[in-house]
N, C-alpha and C positions, 0 to 999 in steps of 0.2 A: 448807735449809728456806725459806729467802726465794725459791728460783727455783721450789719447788710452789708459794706464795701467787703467785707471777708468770703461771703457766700456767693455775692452776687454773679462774679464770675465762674463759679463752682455751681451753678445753679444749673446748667444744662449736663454738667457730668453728674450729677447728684441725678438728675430723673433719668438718668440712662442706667445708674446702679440701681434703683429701684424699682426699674421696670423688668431690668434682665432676674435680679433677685424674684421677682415677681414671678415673669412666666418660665422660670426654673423651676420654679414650685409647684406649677402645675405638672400633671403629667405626660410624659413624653409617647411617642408610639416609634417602634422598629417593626420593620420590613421586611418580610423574607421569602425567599422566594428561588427554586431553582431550576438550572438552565436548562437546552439541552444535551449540555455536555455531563450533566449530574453534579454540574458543582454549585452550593450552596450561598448568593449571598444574602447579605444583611445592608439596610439600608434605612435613611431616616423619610427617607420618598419611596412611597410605591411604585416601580418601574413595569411595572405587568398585573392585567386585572385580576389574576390568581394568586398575588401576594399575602401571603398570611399576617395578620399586624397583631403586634405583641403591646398592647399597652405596657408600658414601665415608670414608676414613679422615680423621683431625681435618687432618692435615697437608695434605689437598687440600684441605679448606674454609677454614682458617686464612688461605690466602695472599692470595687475592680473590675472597671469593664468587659477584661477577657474572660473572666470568670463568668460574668452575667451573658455572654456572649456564646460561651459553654452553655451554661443551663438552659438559653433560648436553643441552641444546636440540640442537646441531649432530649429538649421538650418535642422537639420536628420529627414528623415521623422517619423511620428509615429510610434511607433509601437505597438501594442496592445496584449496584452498575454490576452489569455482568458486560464481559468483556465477548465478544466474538473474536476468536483464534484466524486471524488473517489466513485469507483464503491462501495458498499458493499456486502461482501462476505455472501454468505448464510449459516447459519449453524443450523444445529438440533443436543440436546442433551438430556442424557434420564438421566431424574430426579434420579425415582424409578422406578423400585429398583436400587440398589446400585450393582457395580462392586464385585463379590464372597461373593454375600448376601446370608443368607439361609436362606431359607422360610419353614415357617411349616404352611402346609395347608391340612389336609386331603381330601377335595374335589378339589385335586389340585386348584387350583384359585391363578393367578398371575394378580394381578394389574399393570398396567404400565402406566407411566404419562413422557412426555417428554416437552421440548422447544425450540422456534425456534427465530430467527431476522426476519422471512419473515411472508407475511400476511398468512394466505391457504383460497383458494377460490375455485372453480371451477378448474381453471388453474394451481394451485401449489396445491398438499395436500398429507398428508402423509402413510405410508404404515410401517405393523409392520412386521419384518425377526426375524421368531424364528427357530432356529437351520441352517439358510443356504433356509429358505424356507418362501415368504411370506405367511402371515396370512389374509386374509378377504381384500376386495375390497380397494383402498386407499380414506381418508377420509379427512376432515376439521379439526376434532378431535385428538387433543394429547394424549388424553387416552384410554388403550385400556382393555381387560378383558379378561383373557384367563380362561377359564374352563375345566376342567378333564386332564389336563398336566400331563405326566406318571413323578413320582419321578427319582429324580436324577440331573446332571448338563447341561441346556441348555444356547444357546447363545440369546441374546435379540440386538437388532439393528432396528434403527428407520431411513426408508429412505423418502428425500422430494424427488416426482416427480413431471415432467409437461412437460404434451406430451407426456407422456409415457419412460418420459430419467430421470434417478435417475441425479438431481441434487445437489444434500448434504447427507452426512450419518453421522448418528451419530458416534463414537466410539463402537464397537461391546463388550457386556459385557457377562460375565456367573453370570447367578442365582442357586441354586444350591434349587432343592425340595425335602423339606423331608412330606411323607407319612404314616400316619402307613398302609394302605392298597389300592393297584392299585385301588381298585373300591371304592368307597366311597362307605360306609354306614350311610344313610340316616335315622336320627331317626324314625319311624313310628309313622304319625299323631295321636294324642289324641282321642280317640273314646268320644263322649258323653254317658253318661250311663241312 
């Protein structure tokens, strides 16, 4: 009679050891399955219908998990990420002149120098937009020279094309020219006497 008052309370952890010992013994199933980022997990739930399930008895997991964890890795077939080499983005920007510079050039003359990440060849090259309109065929050249520019505030904008399709622009900037006179005056050459 003293060893039922011993058990009696012990009597609901005793079937919860004997159950868990129980279905311990049976065998277990791991999960795997990967993303698609190419990363590999493992899991005691199927999380996707293309899980591969690895039955395992307790005595394979018991010994070293990461090890058992390994030989389930080493058992999945390969899988290979190849990586794609990030595109590079193309960009052109305009040196000189400078955003609301003001130039004082009496024969109007606006120098412009820009730069790019891409090469220009035949197939990519550049073209200058002064006020909304471009300037002169597009070229290989960053620099460009504009001569007799009536004073006042125009927009400077340097586009890459190729094939005829604007692929990059630079930031559109205003220069601002000052003149003392729309027509230049040209000193007249030195006579020899």
């Amino acid at each position: 009679m003293k060893l039922s008052r011993f058990f009696k309370p012990l009597g609901p952890v005793l079937i919860t050891l004997i159950w868990t010992a129980a279905s311990s013994a049976q065998a277990s199933t791991i999960y795997s399955w990967t993303d698609e980022n190419g990363v590999v997990h493992f899991t005691d739930q199927p999380q996707t219908p293309d899980a591969t399930a690895y039955p395992l008895s307790v005595t394979e997991v018991s010994g070293n998990i990461e090890q058992t964890a390994d030989t389930i890795a080493a058992q999945t077939t390969d899988v290979t990420v190849v990586e794609e080499p990030a595109k590079t983005i193309t960009t052109v920007s305009l040196v000189s002149p400078m955003h609301e510079q003001t130039i004082r050039n009496n024969e109007g003359i606006i120098n412009i120098h820009a730069v790019t990440n891409s090469k220009l060849n035949n197939q990519t090259q550049a073209q200058l937009v002064l006020d909304g309109i471009v300037k002169g065929d597009p070229q290989t050249e960053l620099t460009w020279t504009l001569d007799n520019v009536d004073r006042g505030s125009h927009q400077l904008q340097i586009q890459l094309v190729k094939g005829g399709k604007v692929i990059a622009s630079s930031d559109s900037i205003t220069v601002y020219l000052h003149r003392a006179t729309v027509k230049a005056n040209k000193p007249k050459p030195v006579q020899p006497r």
